[in-house]
C-alpha positions, -999 to 999 in steps of 0.1 A, spaced: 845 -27 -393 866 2 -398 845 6 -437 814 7 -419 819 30 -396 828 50 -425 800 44 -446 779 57 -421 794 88 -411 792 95 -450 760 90 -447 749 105 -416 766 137 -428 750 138 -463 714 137 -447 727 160 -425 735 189 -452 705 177 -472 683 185 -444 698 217 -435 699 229 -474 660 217 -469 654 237 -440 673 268 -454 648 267 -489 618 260 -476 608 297 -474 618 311 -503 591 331 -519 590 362 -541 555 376 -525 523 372 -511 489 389 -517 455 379 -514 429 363 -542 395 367 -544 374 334 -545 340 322 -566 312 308 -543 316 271 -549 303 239 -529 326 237 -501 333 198 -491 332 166 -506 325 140 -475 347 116 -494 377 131 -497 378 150 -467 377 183 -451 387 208 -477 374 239 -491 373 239 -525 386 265 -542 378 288 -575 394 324 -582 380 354 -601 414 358 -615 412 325 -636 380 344 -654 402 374 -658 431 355 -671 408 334 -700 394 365 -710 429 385 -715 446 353 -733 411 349 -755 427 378 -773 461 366 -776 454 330 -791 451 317 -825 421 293 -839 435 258 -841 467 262 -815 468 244 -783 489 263 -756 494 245 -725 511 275 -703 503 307 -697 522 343 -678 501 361 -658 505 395 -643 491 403 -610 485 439 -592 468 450 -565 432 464 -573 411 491 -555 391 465 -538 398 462 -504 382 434 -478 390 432 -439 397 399 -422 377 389 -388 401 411 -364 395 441 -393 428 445 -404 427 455 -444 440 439 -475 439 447 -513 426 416 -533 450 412 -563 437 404 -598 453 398 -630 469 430 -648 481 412 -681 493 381 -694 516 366 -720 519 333 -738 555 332 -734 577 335 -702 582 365 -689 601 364 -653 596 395 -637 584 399 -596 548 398 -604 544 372 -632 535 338 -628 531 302 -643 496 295 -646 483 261 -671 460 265 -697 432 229 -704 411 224 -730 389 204 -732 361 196 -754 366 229 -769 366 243 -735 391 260 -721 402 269 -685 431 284 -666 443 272 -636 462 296 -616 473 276 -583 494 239 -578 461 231 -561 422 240 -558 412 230 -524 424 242 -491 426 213 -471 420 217 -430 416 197 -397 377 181 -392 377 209 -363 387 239 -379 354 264 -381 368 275 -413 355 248 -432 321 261 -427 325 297 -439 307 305 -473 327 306 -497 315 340 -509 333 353 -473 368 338 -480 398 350 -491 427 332 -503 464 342 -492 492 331 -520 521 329 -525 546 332 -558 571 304 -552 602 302 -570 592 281 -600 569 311 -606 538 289 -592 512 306 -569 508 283 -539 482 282 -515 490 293 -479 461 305 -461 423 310 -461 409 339 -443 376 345 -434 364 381 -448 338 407 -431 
């Protein structure tokens, strides 16, 4: 009885600190800034409510590495570089935010504050970047977000730790 007991304190107090080291990490970030997005068709009914979602920076990012690959070789990852432009937008309360947009980019690592991860596909001798973990901003069936156009939106990210952008928010632009 006594072993028990003791195998369950152990265990009680490892999820415990697992938890708490969970809770104390969930937030760690480098920064956040705001993307611009490409009008796009905004739901599929069978999948769900989502907005889906394509950035102006993943045009600026294949057109800076065009120059920096060779004929023949595959790269799978790319470092991108992002900076606040001059273009400015105002969300629905008109408070005012610089869009960001890709400065520069690398084929290998750099870890500075403003680079990130991004993954390079090609595919039938196309190829496109993908800048984000995910493409659609997923939302309740009552949210009156999901019918804003998508030429009105803006997407707030977020560099995580692993050097990923993640998606955190979609506002709704004047």
């Amino acid at each position: 009885m006594n072993k028990l007991k003791l195998t369950l304190l152990i265990q009680i107090l490892f999820f415990a600190v697992f938890g708490g080291w969970l809770y104390i990490n969930r937030e760690k970030y480098i920064m956040e800034f705001y993307l611009k997005t490409i009008p796009v068709d905004p739901r599929d009914y069978l999948s769900g409510t989502y907005v889906d979602l394509r950035f102006k920076s993943e045009e600026t990012a294949l057109k800076c590495l065009t120059g920096k690959t060779q004929k023949g070789v595959y790269h799978y990852q790319a470092y991108l570089k992002f900076e606040p432009t001059q273009e400015k937008f105002k969300d629905k309360n008109g408070k005012e935010y610089f869009f960001h947009e890709v400065a520069d980019c690398s084929l290998t690592p750099i870890y500075e504050k403003n680079w990130i991860k991004a993954q390079i596909y090609t595919y039938d001798n196309k190829t496109s970047v993908t800048i984000t973990r995910g493409d659609r901003f997923y939302m309740n069936e009552n949210d009156p977000r999901k019918n804003i156009p998508s030429d009105k939106t803006a997407v707030k990210v977020r560099i995580l730790r692993d050097k990923t952008l993640g998606i955190i928010d979609l506002i709704e632009t004047q």
